[in-house]
C-alpha positions as CSV (number, residue, x, y, z in Angstrom):
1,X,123.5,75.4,115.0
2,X,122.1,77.5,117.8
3,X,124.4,80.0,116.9
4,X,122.9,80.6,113.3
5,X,120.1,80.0,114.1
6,X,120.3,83.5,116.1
7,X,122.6,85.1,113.5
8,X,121.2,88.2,112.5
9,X,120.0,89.0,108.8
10,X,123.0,89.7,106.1
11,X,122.3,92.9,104.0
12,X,123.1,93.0,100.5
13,X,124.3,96.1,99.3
14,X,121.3,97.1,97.6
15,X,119.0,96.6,100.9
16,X,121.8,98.9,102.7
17,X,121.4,101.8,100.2
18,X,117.6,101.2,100.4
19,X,118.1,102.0,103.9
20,X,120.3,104.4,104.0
21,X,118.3,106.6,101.9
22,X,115.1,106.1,103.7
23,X,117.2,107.8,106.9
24,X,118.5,110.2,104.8
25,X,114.8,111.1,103.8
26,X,113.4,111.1,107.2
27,X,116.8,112.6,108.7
28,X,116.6,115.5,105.7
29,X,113.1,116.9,106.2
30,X,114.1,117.2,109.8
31,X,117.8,119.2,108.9
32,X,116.2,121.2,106.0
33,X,113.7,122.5,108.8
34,X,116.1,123.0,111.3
35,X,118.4,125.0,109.3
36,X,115.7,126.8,107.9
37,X,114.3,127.9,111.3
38,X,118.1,128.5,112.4
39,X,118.9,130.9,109.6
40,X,115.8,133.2,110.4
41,X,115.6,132.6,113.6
42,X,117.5,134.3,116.9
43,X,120.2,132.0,117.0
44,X,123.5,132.9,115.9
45,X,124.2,130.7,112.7
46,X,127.5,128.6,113.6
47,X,129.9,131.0,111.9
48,X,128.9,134.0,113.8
49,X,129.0,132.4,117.6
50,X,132.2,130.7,119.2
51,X,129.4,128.4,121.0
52,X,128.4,125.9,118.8
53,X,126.3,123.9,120.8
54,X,124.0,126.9,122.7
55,X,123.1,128.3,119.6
56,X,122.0,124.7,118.3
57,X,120.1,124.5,121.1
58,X,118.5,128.0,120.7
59,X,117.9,126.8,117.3
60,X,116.4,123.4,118.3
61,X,113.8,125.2,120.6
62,X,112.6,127.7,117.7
63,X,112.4,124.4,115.8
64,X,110.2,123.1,117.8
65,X,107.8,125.9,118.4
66,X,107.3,126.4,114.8
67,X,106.6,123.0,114.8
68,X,103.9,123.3,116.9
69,X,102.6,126.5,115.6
70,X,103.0,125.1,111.8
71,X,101.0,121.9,112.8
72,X,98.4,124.3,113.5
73,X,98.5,126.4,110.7
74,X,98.9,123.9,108.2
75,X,97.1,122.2,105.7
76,X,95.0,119.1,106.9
77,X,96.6,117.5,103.5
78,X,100.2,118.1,104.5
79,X,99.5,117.1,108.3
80,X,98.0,113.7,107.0
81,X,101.3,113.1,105.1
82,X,103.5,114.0,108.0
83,X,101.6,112.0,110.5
84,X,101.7,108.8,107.9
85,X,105.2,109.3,107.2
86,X,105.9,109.2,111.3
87,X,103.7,106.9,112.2
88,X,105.0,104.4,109.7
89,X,108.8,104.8,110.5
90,X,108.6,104.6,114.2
91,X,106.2,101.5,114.2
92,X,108.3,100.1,111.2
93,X,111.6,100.8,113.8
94,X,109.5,99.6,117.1
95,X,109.0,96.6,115.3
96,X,111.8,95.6,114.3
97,X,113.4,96.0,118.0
98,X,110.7,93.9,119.8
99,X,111.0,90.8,117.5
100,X,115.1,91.3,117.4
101,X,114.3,91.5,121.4
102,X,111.9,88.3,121.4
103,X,114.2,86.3,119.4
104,X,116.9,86.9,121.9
105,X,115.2,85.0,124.3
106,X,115.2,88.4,126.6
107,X,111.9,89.8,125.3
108,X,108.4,89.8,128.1
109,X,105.4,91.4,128.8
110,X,104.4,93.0,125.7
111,X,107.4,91.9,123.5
112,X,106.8,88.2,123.6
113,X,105.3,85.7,120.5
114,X,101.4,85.9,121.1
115,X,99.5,82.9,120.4
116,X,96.1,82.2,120.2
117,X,94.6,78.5,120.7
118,X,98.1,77.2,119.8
119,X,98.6,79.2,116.7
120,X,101.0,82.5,116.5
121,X,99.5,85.5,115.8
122,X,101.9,87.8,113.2
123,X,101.7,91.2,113.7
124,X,100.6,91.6,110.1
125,X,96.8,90.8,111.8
126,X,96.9,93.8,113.8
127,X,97.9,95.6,111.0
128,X,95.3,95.0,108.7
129,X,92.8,95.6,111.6
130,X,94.3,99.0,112.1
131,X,94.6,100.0,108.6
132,X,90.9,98.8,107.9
133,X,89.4,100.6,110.4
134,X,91.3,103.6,110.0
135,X,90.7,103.7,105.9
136,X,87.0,102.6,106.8
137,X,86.6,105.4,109.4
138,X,88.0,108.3,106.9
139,X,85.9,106.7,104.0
140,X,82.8,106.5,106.3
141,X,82.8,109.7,108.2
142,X,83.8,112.2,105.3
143,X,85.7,114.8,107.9
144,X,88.8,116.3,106.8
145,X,89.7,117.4,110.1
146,X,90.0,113.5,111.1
147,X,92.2,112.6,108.1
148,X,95.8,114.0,109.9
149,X,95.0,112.1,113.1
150,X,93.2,108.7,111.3
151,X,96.9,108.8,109.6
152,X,98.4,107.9,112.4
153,X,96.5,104.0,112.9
154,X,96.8,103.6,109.6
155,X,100.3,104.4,108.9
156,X,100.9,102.1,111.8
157,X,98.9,99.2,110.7
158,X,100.7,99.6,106.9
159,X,104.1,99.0,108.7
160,X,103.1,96.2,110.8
161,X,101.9,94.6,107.1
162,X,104.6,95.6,104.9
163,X,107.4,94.6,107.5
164,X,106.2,90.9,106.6
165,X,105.3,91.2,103.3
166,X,108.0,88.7,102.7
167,X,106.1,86.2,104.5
168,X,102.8,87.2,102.7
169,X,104.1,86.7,99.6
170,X,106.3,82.9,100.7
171,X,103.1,82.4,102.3
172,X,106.2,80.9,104.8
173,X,107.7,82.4,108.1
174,X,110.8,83.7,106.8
175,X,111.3,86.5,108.5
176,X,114.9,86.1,109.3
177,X,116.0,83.8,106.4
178,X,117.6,85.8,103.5
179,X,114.2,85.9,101.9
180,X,112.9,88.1,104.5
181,X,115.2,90.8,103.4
182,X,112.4,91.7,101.0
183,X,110.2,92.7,103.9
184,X,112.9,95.5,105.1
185,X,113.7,96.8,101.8
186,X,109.9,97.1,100.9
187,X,109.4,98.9,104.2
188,X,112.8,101.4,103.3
189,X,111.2,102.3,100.0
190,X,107.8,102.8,101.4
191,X,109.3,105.2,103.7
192,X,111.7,107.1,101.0
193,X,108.2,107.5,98.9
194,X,106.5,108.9,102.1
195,X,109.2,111.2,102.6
196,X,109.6,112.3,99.1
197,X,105.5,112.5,99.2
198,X,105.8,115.1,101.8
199,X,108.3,116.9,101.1
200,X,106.6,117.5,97.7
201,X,103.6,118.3,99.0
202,X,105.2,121.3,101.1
203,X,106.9,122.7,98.0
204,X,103.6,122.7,96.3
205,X,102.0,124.5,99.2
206,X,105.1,126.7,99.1
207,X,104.2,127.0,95.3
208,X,100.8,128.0,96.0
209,X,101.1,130.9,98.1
210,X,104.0,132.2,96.3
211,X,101.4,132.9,93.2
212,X,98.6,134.0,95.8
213,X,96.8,130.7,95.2
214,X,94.8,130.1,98.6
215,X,95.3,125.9,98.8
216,X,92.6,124.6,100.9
217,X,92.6,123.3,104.0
């Protein structure tokens, strides 16, 4: 009985493909940047050079410089999307550790069960706190330049809701029961749309300088 009862969750196939595209979409923006920055870059591309792995690391460290550079440089719009789209994946992944850890009996400190006057707290609270003081903040203060960074809270505090959205919506803690399922594959489509969202948005800007349209910032 103890045994299930720490058995992890079975994926169906569809949750698996829901999952494996939502990598693909984070993994993909990454690769199509790196081989972008590779082919114009200094590195020799991996035909040309009998060391593979310096010239991916040459490439790697343009990457990352026009990464910084670009963050600069670009549009408060597409930094907004960026940020929400990483903000959302790494506390959607975070998350999922920590309460695989706590229900492993090895979790402490931070990644424990909190409970307040003898009832458990769900990290859905915190989440709508985050995301309702970072959407009250941007509607409030009106500054663009705060939108990329105000991204950040709030893409966090939308994964800490949507990876128990199962349990909002059983208004029941199934969070590993088969029903909880729904919470991960509502959380892998949430991050396929943020990463289709972006990479849209960058063709667009693309789009727009290519015709001599100046897209604002």
């Amino acid at each position: 009985m103890r045994r299930q009862q720490h058995r992890g969750l079975t994926l169906d196939r569809r949750t698996q493909v829901m999952g494996a595209v939502a990598v693909a979409g984070v993994v993909g923006a990454g690769a199509v940047e790196l081989a972008r920055v590779w082919r114009r870059g200094s590195a020799p591309l991996p035909a040309e050079t009998d060391d593979l792995l310096e010239a991916a690391g040459t490439a790697t460290l343009e990457t990352l410089a026009v990464v910084r550079e670009g963050y600069r440089a670009t549009s408060t719009r597409e930094n907004a999307v960026f940020n929400l789209l990483v903000s959302f994946t790494t506390t959607f992944g975070v998350t999922r550790a920590s309460t695989a850890l706590i229900r492993s009996g090895k979790g402490y400190g931070v990644f424990r069960n909190l409970t307040i006057a003898d009832r458990r707290v769900h990290h859905f609270v915190p989440g709508i706190a985050l995301a309702l003081a970072a959407g009250g903040t941007s509607i409030s203060v009106r500054r663009k330049a705060l939108d990329r960074w105000l991204a950040l809270p709030f893409g966090a505090g939308a994964a800490l809701i949507l990876d128990e959205a199962a349990l909002l919506l059983e208004l029941d803690d199934v969070y590993w029961t088969e029903k909880g399922v729904l919470s991960l594959q509502v959380s892998f489509g949430t991050i396929s749309l943020l990463a289709a969202v972006a990479l849209a948005v960058r063709l667009l800007r693309r789009g727009e300088n290519s015709v001599g349209i100046a897209p604002p910032p």
